[in-house]
N, C-alpha and C positions, 0 to 999 in steps of 0.2 A: 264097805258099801252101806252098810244100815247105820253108820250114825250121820252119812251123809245123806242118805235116802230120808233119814227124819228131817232133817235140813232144808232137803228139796222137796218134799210134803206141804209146808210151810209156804205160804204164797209170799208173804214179806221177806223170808229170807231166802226164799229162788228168784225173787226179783232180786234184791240185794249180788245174790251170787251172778244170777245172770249176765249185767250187769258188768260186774267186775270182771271174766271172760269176754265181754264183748271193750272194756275201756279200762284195760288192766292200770294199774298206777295210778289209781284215781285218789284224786284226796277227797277230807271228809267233805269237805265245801261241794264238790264236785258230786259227791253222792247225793249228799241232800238235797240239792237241785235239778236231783231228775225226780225226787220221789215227794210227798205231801206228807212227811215225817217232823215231828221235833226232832229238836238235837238231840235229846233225850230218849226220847225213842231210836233214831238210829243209833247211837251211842252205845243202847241195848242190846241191838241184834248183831252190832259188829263186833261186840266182847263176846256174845255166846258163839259167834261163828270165826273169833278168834280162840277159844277157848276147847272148838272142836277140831283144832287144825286144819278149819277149811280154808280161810284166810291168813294173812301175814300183813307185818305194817313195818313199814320204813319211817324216817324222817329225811325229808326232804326240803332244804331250808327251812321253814318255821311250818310248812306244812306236815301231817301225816300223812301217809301212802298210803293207800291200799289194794291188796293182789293175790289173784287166788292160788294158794300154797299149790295144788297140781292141777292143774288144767285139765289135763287125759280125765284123769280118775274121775273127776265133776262132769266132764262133757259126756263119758262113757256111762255116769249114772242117768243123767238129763235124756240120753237118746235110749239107753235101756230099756228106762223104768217111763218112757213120755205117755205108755197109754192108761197110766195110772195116775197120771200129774199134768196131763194136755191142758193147755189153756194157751191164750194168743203169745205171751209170752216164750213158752219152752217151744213153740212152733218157728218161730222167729228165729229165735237161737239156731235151733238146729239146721235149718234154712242157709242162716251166714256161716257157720260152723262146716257144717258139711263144702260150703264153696270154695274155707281156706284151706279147707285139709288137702 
């Protein structure tokens, strides 16, 4: 939970994560399209949040994929720890989150 918790601290990469639980299998095109990032910069935050095992990446014809490695574990950090990381984002989430479960 805490190197995920560091993760979700991080506003660019709880958005990022966000994000990929609500539009799991997203390519990199599809990412950077919702967000006002270089490539370069996203590029960044998706290797270090590949690198924490919070994500995974496929190939998908010539695109990359991307999908968050455990779903529970991220949503049950997100709703745990929200009154220490609340912003309109992680409200939202847990909003839709809470209506599929």
């Amino acid at each position: 939970d805490r190197e995920i918790l560091s993760f979700v601290k991080i506003r660019t990469s709880r958005n990022i994560i966000i994000f990929l639980l609500l539009h799991p299998d997203s390519s990199f095109k599809e990412i950077l399209g919702q967000f006002h990032f270089t490539k370069g910069a996203l590029s960044f935050h998706l290797k270090k949040l590949l690198h924490a095992n919070i994500i995974t990446k496929m190939k998908r014809e010539k695109e990359t994929i991307y999908r968050i490695k455990d779903e529970n574990a991220i949503s049950q950090v997100l709703i745990t720890y929200q009154s220490g990381i609340i912003d309109e984002t992680v409200s939202g989430f847990i909003d839709v989150w809470t209506k599929i479960l």
